[in-house]
N, C-alpha and C positions, 0 to 999 in steps of 0.2 A: 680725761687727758688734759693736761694742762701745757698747749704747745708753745713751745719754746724758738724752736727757730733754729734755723746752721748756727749754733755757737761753736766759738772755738774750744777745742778739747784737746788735752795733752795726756802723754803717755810718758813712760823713763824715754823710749827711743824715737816717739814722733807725732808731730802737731798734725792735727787734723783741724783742716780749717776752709771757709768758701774759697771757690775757685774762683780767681779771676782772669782777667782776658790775658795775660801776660802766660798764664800757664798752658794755653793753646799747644805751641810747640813742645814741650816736655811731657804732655800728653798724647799728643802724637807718636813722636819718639819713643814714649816709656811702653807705653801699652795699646794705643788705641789702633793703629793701623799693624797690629798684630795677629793673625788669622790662627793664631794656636791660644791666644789669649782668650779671643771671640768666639771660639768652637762652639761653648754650650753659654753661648749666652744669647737675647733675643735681636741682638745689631750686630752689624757687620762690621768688619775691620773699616775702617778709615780709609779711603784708597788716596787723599789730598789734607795740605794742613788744613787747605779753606775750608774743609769737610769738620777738620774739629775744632777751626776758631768758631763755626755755627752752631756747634752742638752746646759747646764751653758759653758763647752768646746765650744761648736759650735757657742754659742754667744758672748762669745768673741773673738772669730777670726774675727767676723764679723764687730768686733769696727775697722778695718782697713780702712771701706768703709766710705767714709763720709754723705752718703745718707741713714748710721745703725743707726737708732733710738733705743732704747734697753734701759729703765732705772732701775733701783732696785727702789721701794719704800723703803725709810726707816727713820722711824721715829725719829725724835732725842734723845728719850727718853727709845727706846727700843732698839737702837744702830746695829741691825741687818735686813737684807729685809723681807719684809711682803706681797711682793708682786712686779709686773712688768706693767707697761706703757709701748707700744712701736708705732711703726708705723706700720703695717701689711700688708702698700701698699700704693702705692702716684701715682700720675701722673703729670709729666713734663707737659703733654702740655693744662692742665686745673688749673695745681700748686696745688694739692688737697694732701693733707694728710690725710689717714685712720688712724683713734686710735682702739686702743683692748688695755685690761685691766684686771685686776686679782688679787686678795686681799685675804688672807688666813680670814677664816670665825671667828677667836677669833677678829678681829680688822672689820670686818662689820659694818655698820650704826655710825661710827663713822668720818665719813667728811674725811678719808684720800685719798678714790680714789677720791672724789672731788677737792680736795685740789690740788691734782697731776696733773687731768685732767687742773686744774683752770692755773696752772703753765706753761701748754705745751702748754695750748692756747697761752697763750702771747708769748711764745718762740717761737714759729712757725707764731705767724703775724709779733711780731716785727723784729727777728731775721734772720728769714728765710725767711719771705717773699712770705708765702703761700695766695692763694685769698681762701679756700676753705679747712675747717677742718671739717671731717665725720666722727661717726661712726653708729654702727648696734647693735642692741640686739633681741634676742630672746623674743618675748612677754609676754611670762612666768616667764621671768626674769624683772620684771618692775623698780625693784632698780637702775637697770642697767639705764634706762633711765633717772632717777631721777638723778644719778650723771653726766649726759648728761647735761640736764637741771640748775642742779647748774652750768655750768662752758659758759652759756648761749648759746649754741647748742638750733636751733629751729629742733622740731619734723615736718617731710618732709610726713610723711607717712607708712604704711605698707606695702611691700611687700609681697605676697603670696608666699607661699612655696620657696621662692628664694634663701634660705642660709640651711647648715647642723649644725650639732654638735651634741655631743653624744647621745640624745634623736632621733637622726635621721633626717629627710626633717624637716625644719619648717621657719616659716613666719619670716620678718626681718625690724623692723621695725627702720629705719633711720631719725639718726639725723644729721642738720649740723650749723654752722657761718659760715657769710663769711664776709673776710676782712673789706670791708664796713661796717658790724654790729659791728665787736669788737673796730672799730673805732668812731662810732657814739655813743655807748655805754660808751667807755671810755671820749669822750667829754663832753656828758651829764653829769659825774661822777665830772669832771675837774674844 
């Protein structure tokens, strides 16, 4: 793996780029002190902004590291974050990259965590050089897979009770590409 770093990356409908302090409140707002957002995820809603100028603080110190993944979603059109793509965990010596993801619920069902996911894939075979991009969702959360699935993630299977999040113990069911597919894919395409 050759890491790269939060670079910025664009899509037709939206820049994904590091967070800065200034996005504190529109994160807030958009998504973070949302309890139907944070269902099945492992943090809680937000209950103060000072709660996500600290979180937003600690991720950007974290842009020093060049193996910090951390994006802002945000759409061109709405000029501020709606939400975060990141890496949640990788391993060197299988070259794997874990996604996790999160979208404030007025902007749902409308193709942007797709679109996002769609953009990190390439970033991560071509740029980076991973053989292996995974993630997990919660089975009660099925959308979640769906946007899995558009960004051509094959579904691996469920896991029993193998993962947490705010509903407590639950089942995890895992997707992933690997190198070889997004490459065979793109030939096909070509």
């Amino acid at each position: 793996m050759n890491h790269r770093g939060t670079v910025e990356l664009e899509t037709d409908r939206l820049i994904l780029r590091r967070f800065v302090y200034e996005d504190a409140g529109a994160m807030y707002t958009n998504w973070a002190h949302d309890p139907e957002v944070t269902k099945y995820l492992r943090w809680y809603a937000h209950s103060s902004l000072e709660a996500t100028r600290s979180v937003v603080h600690q991720w950007i110190g974290g842009y020093m590291r060049m193996d910090n993944y951390l994006w802002a979603i945000v759409p061109r059109d709405v000029g501020e974050p709606i939400g975060s793509i990141s890496v949640v965990k990788y391993d060197t010596s299988t070259s794997m990259v874990h996604v996790g993801y999160c979208i404030g619920q007025q902007w749902w069902n409308q193709g942007y965590t797709s679109e996002a996911l769609i953009r990190l894939v390439r970033f991560f075979f071509e740029d980076v050089g991973v053989n292996r991009i995974e993630a997990l969702h919660d089975p009660r959360n099925p959308n979640s897979g769906k946007v899995m699935m558009k960004a051509g993630m094959v579904f691996e299977g469920t896991m029993r009770q193998a993962d947490w999040n705010n509903l407590g113990i639950c089942d995890a069911s895992i997707y992933a590409i690997l190198a070889q597919d997004y490459r065979e894919a793109r030939s096909a395409r070509d």
